[in-house]
C-alpha atoms as an extended CHARMM CRD file, in Angstrom:
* protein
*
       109  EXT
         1         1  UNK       CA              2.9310000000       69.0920000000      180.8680000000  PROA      1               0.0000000000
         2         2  UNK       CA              3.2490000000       70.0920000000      184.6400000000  PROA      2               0.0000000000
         3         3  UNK       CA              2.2320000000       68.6410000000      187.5820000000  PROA      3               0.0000000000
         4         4  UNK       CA             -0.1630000000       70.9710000000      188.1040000000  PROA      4               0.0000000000
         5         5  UNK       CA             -1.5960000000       71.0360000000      184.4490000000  PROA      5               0.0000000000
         6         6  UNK       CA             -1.9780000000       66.7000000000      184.8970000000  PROA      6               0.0000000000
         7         7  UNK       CA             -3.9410000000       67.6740000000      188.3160000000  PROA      7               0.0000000000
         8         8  UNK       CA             -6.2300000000       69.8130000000      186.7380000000  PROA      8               0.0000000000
         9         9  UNK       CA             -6.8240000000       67.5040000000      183.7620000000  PROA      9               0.0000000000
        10        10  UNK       CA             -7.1470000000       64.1650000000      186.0010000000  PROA      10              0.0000000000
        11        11  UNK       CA             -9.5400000000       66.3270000000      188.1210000000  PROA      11              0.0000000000
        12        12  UNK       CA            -11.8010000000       67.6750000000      184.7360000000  PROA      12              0.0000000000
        13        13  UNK       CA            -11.6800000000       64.4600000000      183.5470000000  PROA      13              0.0000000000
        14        14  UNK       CA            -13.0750000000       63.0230000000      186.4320000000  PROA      14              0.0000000000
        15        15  UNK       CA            -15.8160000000       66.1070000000      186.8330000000  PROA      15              0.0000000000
        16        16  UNK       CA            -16.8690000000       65.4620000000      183.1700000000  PROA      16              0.0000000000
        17        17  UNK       CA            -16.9030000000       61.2790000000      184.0810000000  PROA      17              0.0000000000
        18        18  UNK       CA            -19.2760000000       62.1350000000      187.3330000000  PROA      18              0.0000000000
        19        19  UNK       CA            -21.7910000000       64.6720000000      185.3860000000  PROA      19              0.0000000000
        20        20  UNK       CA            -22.0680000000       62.7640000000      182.6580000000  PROA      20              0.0000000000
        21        21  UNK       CA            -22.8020000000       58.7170000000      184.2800000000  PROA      21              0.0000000000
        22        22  UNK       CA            -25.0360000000       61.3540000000      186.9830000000  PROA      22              0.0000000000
        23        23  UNK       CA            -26.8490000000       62.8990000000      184.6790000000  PROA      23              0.0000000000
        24        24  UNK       CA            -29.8360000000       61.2230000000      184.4930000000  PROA      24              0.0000000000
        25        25  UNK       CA            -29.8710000000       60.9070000000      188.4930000000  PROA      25              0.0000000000
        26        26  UNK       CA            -29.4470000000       64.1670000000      189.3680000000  PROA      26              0.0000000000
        27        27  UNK       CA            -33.0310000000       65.8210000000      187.9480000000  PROA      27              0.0000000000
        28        28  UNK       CA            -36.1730000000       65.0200000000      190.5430000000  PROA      28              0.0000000000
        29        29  UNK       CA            -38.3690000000       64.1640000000      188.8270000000  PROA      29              0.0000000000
        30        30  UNK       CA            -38.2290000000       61.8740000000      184.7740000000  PROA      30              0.0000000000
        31        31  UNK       CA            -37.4110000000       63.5080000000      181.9360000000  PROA      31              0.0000000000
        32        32  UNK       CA            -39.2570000000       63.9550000000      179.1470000000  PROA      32              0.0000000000
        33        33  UNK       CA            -38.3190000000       61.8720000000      175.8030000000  PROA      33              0.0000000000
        34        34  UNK       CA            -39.8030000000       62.0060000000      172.7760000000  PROA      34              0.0000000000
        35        35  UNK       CA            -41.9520000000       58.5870000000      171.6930000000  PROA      35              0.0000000000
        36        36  UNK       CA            -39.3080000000       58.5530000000      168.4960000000  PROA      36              0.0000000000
        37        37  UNK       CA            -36.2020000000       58.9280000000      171.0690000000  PROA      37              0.0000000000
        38        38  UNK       CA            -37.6350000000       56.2600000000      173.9350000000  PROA      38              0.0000000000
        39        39  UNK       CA            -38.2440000000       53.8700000000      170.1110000000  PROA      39              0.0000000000
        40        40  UNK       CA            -34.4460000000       54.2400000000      169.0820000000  PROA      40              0.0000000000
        41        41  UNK       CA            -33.2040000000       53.7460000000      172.7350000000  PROA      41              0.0000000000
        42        42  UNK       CA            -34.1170000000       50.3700000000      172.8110000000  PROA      42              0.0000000000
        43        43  UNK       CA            -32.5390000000       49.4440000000      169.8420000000  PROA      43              0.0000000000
        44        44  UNK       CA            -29.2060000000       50.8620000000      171.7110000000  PROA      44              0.0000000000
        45        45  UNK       CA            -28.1920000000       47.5820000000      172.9400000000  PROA      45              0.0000000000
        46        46  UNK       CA            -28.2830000000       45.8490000000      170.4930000000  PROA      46              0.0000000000
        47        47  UNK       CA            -26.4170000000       48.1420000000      167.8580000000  PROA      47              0.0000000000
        48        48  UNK       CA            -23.6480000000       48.5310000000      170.2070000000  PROA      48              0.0000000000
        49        49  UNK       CA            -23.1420000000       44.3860000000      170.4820000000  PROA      49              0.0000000000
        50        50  UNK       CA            -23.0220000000       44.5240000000      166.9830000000  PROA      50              0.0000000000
        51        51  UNK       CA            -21.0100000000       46.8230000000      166.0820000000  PROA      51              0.0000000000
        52        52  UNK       CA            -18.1360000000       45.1350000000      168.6860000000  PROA      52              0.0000000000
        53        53  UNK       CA            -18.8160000000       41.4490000000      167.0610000000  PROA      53              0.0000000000
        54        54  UNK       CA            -19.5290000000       41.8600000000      163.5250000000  PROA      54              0.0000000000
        55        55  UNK       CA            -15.6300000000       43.0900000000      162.8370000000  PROA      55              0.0000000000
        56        56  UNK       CA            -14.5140000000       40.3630000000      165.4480000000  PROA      56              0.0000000000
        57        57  UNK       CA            -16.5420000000       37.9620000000      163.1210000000  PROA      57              0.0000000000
        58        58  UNK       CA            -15.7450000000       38.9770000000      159.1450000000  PROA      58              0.0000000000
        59        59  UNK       CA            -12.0910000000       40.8620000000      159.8210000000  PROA      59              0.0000000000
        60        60  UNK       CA             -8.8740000000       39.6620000000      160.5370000000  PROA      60              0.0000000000
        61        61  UNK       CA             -5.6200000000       41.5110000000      161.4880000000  PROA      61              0.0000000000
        62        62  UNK       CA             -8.0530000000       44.6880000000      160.1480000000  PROA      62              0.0000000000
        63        63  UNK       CA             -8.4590000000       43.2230000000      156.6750000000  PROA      63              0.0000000000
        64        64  UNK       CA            -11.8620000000       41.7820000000      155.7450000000  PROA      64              0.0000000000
        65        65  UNK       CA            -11.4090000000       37.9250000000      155.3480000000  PROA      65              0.0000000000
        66        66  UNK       CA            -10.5400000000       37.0390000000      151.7230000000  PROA      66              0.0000000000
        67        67  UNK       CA            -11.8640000000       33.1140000000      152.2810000000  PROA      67              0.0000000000
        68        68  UNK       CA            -14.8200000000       31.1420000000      153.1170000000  PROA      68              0.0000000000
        69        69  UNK       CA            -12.1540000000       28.7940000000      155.1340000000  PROA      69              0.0000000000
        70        70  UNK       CA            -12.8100000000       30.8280000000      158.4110000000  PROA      70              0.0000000000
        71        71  UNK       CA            -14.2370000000       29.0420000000      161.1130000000  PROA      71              0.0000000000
        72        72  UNK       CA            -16.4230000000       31.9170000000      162.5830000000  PROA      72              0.0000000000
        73        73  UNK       CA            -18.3800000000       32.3580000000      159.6350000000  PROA      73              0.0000000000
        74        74  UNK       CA            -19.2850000000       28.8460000000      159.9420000000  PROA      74              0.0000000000
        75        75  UNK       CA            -19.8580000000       29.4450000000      163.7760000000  PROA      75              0.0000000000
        76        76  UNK       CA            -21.6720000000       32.2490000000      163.1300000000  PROA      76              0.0000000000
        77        77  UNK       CA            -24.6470000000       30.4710000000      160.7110000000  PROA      77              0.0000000000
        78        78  UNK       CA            -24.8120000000       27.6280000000      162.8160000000  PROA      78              0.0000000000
        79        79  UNK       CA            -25.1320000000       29.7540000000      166.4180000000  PROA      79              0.0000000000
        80        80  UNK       CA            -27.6300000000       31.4510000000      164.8200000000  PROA      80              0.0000000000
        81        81  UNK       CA            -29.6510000000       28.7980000000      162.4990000000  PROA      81              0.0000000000
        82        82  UNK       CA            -29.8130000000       27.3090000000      166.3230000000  PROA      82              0.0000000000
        83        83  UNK       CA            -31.2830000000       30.5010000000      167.6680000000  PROA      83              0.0000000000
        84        84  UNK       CA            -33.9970000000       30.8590000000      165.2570000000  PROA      84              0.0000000000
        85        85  UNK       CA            -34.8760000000       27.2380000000      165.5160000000  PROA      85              0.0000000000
        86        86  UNK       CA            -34.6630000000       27.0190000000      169.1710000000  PROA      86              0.0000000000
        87        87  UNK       CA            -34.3630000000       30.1940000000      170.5030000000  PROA      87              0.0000000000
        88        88  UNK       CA            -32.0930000000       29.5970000000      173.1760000000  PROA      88              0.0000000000
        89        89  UNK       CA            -28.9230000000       31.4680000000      174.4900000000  PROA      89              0.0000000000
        90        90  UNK       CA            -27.0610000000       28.0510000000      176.0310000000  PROA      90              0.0000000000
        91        91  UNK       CA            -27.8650000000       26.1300000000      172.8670000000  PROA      91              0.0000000000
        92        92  UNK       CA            -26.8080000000       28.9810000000      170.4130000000  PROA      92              0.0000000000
        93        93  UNK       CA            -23.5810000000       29.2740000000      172.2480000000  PROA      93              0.0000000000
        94        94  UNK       CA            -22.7630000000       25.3950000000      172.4310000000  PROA      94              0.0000000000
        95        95  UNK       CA            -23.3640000000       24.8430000000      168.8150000000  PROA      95              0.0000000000
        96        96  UNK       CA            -21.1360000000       27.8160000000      167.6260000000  PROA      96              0.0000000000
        97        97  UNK       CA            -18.6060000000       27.2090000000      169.9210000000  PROA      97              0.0000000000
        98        98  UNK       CA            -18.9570000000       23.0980000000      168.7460000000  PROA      98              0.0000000000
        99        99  UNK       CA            -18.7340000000       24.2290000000      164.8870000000  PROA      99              0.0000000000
       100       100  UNK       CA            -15.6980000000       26.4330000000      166.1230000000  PROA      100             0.0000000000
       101       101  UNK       CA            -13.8250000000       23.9590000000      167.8530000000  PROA      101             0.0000000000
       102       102  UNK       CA            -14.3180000000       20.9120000000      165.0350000000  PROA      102             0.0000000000
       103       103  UNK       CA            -13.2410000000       23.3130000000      162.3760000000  PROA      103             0.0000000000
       104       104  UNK       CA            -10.4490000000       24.7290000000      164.2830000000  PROA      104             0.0000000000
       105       105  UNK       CA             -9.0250000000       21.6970000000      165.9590000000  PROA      105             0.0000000000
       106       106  UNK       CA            -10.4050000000       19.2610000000      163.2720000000  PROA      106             0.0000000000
       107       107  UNK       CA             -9.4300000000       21.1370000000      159.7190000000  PROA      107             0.0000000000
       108       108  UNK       CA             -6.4600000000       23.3150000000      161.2840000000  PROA      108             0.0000000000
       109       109  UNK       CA             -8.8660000000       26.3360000000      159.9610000000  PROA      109             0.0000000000
């Protein structure tokens, strides 16, 4: 690739970056969304946290885990037996991190 052809590439990209992050700003006045698409949006969030710690949480080295002698399983019921008992974030993240740690450090898990 030229230098020329990297210019004009770095410069697209960076046209294609700005319209799309502006897109949303650039309109005067709201756009209309369907009841059905404004619904799903907020369930956005959420799907995307998931779908970066659920793999982080039942894979390792891209394999599935092939044991119940994995610490963040453990982590994981605890953090969340806490949430749903409790409801909150600090407490949720102490206790997994605590269940973590003792099976880690504690069992060599």
């Amino acid at each position: 690739m030229s230098s020329w052809e990297t210019v004009l590439a770095i410069l697209g990209m960076g046209l294609i970056t700005l319209l799309t992050r502006a897109f949303f700003l650039i309109p005067q006045q709201e756009l209309p969304l369907p009841d059905w698409l404004k619904d799903g949006l907020r369930y956005a969030p959420l799907a995307a946290l998931a779908a970066v710690i659920v793999p982080e949480i039942v894979m390792s080295n891209g394999q599935l885990i092939s044991t119940w002698k994995d610490a963040r399983l453990y982590a994981t019921a605890v953090g969340t037996a806490y949430f749903f008992w409790r409801g909150g974030i600090l407490g949720t993240i102490i206790s997994g991190t605590a269940v973590m740690l003792a099976l880690r450090i504690g069992l060599g898990w």
